[in-house]
Gaussian input, Z-matrix of N, CA and C with variables (Angstrom, degrees):
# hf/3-21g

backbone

0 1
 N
 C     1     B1
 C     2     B2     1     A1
 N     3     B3     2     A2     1     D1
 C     4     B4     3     A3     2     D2
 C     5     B5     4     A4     3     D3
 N     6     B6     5     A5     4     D4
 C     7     B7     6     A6     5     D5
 C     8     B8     7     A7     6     D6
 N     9     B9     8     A8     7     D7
 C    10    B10     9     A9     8     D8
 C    11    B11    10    A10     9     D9
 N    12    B12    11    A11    10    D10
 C    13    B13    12    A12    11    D11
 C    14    B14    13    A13    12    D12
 N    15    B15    14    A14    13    D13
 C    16    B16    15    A15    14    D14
 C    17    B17    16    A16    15    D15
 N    18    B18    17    A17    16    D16
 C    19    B19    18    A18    17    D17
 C    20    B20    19    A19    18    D18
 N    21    B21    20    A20    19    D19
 C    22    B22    21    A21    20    D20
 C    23    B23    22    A22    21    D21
 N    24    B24    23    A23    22    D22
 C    25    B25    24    A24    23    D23
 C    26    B26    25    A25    24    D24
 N    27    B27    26    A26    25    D25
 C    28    B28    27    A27    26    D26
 C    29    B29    28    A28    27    D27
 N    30    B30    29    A29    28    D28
 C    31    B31    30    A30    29    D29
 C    32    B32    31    A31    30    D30
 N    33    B33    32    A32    31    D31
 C    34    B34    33    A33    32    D32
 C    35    B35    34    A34    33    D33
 N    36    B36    35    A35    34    D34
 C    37    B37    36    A36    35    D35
 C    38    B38    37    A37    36    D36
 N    39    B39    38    A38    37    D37
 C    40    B40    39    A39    38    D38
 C    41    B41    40    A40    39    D39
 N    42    B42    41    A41    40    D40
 C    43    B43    42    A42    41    D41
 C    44    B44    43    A43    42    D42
 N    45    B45    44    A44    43    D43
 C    46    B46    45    A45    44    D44
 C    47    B47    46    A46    45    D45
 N    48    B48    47    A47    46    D46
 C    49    B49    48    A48    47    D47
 C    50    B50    49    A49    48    D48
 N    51    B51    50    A50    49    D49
 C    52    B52    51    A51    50    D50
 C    53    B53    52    A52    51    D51
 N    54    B54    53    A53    52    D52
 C    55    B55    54    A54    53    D53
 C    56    B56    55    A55    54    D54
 N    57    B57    56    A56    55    D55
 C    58    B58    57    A57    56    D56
 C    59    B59    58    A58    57    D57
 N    60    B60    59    A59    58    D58
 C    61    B61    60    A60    59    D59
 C    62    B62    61    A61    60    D60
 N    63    B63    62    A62    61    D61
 C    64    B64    63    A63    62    D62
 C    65    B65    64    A64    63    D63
 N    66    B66    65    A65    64    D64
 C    67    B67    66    A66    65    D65
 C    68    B68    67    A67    66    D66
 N    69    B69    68    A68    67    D67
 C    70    B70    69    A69    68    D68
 C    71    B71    70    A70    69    D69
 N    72    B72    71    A71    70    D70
 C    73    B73    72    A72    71    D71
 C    74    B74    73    A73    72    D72
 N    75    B75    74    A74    73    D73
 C    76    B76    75    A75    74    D74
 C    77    B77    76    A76    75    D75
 N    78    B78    77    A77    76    D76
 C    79    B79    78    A78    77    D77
 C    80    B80    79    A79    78    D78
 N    81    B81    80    A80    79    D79
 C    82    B82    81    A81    80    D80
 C    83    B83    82    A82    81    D81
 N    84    B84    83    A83    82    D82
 C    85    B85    84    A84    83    D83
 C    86    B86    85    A85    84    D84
 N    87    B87    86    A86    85    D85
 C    88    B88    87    A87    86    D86
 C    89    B89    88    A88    87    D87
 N    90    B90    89    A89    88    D88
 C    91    B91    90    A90    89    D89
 C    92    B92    91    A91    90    D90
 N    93    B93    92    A92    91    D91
 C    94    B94    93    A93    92    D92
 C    95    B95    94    A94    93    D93
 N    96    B96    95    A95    94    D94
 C    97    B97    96    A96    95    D95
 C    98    B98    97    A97    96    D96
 N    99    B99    98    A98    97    D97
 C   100   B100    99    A99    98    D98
 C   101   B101   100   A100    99    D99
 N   102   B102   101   A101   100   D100
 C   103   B103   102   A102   101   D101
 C   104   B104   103   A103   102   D102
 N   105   B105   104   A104   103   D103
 C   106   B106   105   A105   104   D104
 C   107   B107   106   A106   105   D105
 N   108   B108   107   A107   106   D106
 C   109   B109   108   A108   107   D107
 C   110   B110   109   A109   108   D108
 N   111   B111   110   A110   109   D109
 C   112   B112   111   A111   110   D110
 C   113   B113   112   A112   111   D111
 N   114   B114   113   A113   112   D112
 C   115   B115   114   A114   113   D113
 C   116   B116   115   A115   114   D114
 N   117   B117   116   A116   115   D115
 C   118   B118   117   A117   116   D116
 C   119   B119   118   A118   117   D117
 N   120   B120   119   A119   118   D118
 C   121   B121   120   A120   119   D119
 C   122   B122   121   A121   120   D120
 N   123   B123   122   A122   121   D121
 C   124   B124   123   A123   122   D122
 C   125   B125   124   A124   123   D123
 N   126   B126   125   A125   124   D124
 C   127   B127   126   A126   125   D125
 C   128   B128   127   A127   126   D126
 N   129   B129   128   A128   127   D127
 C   130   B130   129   A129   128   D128
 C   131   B131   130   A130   129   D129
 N   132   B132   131   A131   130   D130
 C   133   B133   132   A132   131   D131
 C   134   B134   133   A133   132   D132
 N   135   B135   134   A134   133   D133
 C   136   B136   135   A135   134   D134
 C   137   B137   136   A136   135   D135
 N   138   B138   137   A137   136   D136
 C   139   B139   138   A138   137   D137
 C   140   B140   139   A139   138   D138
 N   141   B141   140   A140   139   D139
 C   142   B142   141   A141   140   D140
 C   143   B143   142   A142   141   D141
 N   144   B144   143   A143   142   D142
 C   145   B145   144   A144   143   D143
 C   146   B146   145   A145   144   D144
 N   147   B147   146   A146   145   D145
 C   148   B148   147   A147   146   D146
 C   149   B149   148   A148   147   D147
 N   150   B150   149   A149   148   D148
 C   151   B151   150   A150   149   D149
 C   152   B152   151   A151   150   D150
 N   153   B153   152   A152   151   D151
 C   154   B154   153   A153   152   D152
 C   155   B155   154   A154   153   D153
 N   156   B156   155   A155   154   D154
 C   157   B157   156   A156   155   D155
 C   158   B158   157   A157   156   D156
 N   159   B159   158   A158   157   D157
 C   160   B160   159   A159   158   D158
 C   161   B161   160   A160   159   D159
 N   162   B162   161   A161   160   D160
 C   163   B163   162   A162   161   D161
 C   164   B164   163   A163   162   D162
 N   165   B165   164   A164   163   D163
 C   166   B166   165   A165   164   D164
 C   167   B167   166   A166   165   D165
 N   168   B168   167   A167   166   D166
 C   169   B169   168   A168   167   D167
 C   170   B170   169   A169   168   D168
 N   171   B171   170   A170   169   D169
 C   172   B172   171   A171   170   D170
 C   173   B173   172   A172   171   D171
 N   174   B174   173   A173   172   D172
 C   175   B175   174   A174   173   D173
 C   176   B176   175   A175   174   D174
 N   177   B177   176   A176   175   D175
 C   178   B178   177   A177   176   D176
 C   179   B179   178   A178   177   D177
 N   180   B180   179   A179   178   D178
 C   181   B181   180   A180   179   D179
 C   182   B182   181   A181   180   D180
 N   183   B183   182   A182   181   D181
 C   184   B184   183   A183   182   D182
 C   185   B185   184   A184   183   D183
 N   186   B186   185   A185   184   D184
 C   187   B187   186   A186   185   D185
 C   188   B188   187   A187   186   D186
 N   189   B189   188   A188   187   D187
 C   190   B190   189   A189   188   D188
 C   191   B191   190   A190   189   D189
 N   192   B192   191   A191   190   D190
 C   193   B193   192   A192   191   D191
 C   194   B194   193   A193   192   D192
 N   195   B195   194   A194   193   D193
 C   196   B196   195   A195   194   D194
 C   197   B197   196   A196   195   D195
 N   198   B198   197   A197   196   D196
 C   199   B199   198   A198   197   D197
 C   200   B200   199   A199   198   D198
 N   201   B201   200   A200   199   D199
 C   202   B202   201   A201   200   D200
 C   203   B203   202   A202   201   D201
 N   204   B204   203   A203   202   D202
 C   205   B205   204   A204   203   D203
 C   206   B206   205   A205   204   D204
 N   207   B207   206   A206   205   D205
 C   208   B208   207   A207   206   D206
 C   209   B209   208   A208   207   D207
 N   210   B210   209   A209   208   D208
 C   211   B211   210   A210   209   D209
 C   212   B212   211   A211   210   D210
 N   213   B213   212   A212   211   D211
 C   214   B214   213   A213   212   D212
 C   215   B215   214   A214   213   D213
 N   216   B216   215   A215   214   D214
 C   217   B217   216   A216   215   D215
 C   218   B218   217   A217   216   D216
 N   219   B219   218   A218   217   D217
 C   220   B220   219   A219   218   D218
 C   221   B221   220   A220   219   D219
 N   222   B222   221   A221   220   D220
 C   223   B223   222   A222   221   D221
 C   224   B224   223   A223   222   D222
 N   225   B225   224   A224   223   D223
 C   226   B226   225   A225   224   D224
 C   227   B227   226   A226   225   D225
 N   228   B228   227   A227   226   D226
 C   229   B229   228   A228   227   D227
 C   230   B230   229   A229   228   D228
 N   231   B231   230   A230   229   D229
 C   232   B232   231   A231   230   D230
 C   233   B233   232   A232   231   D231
 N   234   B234   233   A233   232   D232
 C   235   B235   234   A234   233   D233
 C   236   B236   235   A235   234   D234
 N   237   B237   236   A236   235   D235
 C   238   B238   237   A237   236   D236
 C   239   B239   238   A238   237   D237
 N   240   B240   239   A239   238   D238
 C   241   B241   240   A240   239   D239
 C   242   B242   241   A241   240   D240
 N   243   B243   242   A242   241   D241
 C   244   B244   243   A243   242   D242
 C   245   B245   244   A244   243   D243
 N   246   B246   245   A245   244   D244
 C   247   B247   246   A246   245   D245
 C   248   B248   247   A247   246   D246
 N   249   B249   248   A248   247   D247
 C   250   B250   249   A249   248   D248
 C   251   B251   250   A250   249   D249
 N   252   B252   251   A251   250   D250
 C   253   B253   252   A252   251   D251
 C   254   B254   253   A253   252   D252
 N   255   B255   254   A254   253   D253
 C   256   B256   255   A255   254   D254
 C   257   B257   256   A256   255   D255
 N   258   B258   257   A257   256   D256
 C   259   B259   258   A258   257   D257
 C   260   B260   259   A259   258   D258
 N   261   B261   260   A260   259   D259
 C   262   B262   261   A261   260   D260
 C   263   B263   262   A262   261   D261

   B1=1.4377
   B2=1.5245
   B3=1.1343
   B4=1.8129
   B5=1.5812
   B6=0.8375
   B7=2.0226
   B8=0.9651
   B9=1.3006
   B10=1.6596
   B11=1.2291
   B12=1.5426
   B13=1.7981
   B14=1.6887
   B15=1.4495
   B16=1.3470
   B17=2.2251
   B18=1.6036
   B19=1.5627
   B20=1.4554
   B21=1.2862
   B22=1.3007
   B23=1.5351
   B24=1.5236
   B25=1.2081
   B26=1.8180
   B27=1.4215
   B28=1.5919
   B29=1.6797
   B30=1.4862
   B31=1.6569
   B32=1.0913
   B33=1.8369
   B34=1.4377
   B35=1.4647
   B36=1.4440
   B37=1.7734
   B38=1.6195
   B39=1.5211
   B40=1.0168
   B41=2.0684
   B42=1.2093
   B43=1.4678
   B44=1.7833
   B45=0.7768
   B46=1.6480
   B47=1.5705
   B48=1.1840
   B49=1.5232
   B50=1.1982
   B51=1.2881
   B52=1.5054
   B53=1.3176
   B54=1.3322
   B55=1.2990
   B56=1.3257
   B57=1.3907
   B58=1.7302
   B59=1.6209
   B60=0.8096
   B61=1.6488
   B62=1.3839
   B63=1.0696
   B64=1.7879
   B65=1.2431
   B66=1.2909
   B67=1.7918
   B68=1.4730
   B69=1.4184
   B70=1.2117
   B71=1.8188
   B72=1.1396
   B73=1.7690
   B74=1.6484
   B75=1.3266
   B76=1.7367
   B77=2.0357
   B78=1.4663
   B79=1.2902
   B80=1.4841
   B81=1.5547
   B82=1.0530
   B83=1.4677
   B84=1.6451
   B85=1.4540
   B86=1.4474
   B87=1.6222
   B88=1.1113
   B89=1.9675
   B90=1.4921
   B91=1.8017
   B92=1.2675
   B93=1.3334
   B94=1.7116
   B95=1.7076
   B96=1.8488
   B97=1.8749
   B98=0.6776
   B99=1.3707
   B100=1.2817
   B101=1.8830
   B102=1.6238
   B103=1.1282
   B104=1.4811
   B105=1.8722
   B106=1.5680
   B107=1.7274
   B108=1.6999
   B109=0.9786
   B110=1.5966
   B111=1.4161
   B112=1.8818
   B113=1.7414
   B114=1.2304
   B115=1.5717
   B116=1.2020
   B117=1.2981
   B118=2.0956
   B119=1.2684
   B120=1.3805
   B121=1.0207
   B122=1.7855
   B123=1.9074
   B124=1.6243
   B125=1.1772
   B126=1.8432
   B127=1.1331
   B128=1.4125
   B129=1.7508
   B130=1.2319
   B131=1.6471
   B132=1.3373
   B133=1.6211
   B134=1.6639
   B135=1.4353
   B136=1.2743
   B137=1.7899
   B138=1.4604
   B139=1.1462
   B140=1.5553
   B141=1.1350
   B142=1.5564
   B143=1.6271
   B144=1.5334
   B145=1.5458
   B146=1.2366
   B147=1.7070
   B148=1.2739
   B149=1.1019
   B150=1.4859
   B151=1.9563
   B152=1.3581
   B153=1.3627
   B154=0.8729
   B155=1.4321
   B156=0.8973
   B157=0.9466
   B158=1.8851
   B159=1.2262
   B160=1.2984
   B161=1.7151
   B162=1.7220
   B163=1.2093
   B164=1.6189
   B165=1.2939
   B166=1.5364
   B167=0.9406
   B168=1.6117
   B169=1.5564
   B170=1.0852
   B171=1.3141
   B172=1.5051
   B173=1.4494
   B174=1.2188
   B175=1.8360
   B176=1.2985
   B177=1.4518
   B178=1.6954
   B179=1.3275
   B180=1.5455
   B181=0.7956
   B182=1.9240
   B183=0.7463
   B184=2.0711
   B185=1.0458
   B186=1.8343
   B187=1.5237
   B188=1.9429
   B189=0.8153
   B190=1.2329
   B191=1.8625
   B192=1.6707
   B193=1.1097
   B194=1.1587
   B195=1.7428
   B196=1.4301
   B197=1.3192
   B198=1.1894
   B199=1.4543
   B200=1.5598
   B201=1.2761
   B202=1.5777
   B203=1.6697
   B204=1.0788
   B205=1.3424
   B206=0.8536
   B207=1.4695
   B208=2.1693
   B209=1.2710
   B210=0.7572
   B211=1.6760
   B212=1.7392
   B213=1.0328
   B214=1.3594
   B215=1.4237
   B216=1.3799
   B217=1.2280
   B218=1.7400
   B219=1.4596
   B220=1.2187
   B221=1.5346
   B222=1.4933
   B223=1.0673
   B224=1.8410
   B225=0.3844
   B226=1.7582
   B227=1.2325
   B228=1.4984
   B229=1.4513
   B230=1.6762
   B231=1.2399
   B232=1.9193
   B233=1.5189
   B234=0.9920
   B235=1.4673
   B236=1.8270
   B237=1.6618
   B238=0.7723
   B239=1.5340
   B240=1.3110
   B241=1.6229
   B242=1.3646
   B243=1.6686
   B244=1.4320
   B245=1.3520
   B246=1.4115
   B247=1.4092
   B248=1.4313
   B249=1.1782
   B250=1.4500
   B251=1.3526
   B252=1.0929
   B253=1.4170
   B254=2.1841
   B255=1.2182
   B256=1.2794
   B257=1.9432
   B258=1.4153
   B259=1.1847
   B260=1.4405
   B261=1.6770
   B262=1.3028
   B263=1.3842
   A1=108.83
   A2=123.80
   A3=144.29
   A4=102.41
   A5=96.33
   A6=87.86
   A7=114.71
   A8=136.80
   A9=163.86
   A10=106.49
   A11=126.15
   A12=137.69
   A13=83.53
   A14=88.26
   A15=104.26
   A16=90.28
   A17=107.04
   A18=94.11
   A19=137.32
   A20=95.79
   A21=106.60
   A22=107.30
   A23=127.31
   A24=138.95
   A25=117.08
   A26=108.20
   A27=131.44
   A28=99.35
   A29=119.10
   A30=110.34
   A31=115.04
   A32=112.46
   A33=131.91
   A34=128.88
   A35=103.01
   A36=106.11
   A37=102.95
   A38=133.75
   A39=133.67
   A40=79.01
   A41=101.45
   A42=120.09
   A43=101.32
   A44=113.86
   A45=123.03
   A46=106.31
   A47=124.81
   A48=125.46
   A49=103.89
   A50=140.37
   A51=155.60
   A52=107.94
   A53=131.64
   A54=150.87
   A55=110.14
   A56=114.47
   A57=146.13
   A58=103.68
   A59=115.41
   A60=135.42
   A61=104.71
   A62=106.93
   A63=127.78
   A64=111.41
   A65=122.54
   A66=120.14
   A67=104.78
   A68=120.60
   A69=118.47
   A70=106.51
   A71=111.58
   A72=94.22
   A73=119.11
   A74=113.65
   A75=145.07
   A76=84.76
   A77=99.31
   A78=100.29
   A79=110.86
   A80=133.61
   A81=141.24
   A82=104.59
   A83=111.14
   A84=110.25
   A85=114.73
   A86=114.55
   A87=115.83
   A88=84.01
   A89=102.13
   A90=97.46
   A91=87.23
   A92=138.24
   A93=102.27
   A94=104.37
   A95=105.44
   A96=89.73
   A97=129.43
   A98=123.86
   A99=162.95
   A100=100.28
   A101=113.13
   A102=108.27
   A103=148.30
   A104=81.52
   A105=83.49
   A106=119.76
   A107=106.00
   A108=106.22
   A109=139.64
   A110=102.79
   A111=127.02
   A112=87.81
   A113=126.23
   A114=111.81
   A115=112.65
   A116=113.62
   A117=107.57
   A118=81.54
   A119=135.94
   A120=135.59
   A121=128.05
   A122=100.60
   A123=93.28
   A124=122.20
   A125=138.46
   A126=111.35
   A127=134.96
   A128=125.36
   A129=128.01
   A130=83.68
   A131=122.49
   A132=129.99
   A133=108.20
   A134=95.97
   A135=116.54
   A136=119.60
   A137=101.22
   A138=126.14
   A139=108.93
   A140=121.24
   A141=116.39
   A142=104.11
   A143=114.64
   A144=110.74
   A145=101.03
   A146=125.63
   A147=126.57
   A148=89.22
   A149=111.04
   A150=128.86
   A151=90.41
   A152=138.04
   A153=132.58
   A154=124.14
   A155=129.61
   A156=153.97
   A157=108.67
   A158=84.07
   A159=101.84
   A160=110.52
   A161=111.20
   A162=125.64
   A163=95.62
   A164=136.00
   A165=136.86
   A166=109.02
   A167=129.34
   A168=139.90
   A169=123.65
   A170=132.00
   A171=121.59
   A172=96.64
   A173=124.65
   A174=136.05
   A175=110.11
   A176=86.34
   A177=104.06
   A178=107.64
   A179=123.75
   A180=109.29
   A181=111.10
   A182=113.01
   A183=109.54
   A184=113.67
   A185=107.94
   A186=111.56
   A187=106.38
   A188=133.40
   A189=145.34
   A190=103.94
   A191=105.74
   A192=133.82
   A193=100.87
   A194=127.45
   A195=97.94
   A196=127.83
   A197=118.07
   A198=117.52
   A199=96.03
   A200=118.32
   A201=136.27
   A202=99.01
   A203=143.30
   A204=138.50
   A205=100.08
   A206=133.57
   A207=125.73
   A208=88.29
   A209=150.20
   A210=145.52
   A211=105.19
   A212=117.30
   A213=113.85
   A214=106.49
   A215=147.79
   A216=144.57
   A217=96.41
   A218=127.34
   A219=132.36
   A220=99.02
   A221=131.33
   A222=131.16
   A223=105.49
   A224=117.70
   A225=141.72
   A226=106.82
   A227=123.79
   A228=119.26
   A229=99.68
   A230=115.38
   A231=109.81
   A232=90.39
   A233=140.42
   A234=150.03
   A235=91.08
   A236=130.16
   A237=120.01
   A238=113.00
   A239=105.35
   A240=109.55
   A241=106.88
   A242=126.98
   A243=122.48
   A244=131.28
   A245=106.02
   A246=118.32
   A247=126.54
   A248=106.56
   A249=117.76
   A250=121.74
   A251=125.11
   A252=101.92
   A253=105.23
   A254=125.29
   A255=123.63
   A256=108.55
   A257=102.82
   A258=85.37
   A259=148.34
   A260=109.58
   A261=119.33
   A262=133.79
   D1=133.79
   D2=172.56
   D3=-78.85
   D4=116.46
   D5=145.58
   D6=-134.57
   D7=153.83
   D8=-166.09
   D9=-99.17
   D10=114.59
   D11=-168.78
   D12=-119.94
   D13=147.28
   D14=-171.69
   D15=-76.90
   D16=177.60
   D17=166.65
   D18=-98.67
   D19=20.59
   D20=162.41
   D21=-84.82
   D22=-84.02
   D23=123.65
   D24=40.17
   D25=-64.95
   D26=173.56
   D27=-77.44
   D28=-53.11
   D29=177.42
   D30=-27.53
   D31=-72.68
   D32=178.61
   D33=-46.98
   D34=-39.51
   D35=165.93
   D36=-57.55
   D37=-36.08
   D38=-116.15
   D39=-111.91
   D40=-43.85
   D41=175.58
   D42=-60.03
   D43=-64.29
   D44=-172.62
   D45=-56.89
   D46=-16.06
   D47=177.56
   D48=-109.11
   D49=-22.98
   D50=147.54
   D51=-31.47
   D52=-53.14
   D53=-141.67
   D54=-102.78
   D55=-32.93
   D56=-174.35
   D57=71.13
   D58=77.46
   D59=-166.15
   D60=-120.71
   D61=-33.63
   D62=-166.71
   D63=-141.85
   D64=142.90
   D65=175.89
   D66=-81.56
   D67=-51.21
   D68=-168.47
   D69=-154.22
   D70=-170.37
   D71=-151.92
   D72=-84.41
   D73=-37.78
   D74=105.90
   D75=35.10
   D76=-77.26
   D77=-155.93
   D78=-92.29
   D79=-4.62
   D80=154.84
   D81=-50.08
   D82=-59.57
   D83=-156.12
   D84=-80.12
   D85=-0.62
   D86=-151.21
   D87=-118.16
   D88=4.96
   D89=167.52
   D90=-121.21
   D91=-1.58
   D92=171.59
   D93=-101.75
   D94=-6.88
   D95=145.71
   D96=-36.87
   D97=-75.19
   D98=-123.69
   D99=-81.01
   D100=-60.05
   D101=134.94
   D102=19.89
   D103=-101.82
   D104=179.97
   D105=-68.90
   D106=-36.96
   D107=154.63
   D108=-8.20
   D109=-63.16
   D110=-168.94
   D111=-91.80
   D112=-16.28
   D113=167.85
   D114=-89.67
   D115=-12.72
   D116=-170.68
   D117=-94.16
   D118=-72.83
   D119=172.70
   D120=-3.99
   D121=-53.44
   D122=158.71
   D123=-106.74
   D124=0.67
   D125=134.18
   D126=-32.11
   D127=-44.81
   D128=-152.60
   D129=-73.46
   D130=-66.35
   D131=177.38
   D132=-7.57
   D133=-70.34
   D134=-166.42
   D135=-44.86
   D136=-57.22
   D137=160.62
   D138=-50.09
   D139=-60.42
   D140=-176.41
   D141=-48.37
   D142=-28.68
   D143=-156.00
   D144=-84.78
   D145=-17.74
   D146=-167.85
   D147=-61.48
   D148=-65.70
   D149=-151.14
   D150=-45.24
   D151=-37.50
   D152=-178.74
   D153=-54.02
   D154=-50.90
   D155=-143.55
   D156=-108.78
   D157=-24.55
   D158=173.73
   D159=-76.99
   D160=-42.13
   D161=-159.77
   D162=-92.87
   D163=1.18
   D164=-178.03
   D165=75.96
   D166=40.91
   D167=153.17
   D168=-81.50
   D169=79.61
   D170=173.89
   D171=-170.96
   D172=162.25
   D173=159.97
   D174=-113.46
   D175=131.69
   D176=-179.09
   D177=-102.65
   D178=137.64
   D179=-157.31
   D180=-139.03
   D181=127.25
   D182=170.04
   D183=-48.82
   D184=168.40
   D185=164.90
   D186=-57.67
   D187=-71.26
   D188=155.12
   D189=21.51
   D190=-88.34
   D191=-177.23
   D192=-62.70
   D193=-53.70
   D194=-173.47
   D195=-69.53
   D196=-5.40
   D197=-149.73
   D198=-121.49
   D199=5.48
   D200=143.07
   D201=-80.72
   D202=-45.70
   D203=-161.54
   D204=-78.66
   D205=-47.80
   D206=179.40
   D207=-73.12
   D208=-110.19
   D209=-144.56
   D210=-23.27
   D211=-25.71
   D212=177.43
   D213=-104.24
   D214=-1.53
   D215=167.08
   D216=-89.69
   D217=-38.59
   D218=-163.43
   D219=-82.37
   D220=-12.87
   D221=179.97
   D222=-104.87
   D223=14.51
   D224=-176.00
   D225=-120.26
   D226=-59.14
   D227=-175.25
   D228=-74.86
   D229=-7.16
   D230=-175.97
   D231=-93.59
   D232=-56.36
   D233=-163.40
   D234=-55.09
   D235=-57.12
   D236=-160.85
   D237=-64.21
   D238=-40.60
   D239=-170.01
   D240=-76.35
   D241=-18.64
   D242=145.55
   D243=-33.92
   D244=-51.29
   D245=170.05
   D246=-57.45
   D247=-59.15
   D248=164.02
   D249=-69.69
   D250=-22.79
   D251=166.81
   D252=-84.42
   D253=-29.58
   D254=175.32
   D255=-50.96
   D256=-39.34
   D257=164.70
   D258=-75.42
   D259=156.35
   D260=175.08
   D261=-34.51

């Protein structure tokens, strides 16, 4: 399949293989998929979080509570990288 880049568009592919960023152009276009991809991807998130939020899903929380809640995400994120680093 062809597609048609405007010439601005073609500069930048043209810059990005210049640079050695990219082997060939193929792989430029196939990271500014990739891209938009990981942006629709957190629009859709985002949007899901409204509904949320919309629908009275969420905990609100005090200094108190939150600061019980990082200490327990920060003890989770230590436990995890325990794991992973124990592994093979």
């Amino acid at each position: 399949m062809t597609a048609e880049v405007s010439p601005e568009n073609e500069r930048f592919i043209q810059s990005q293989l210049e640079r050695g960023h990219f082997e060939d152009r193929s792989a430029v276009v196939n990271a500014g998929l990739e891209l938009l991809r990981k942006r629709q991807a957190l629009l859709d998130h985002l949007s899901e979080s409204d509904r949320q939020l919309e629908r009275g899903e969420y905990t609100d929380y005090d200094d108190a509570s939150l600061e019980k809640r990082f200490k327990e995400l920060k003890e989770s994120a230590r436990a995890a990288r325990r794991n992973a680093q124990s592994r093979p």
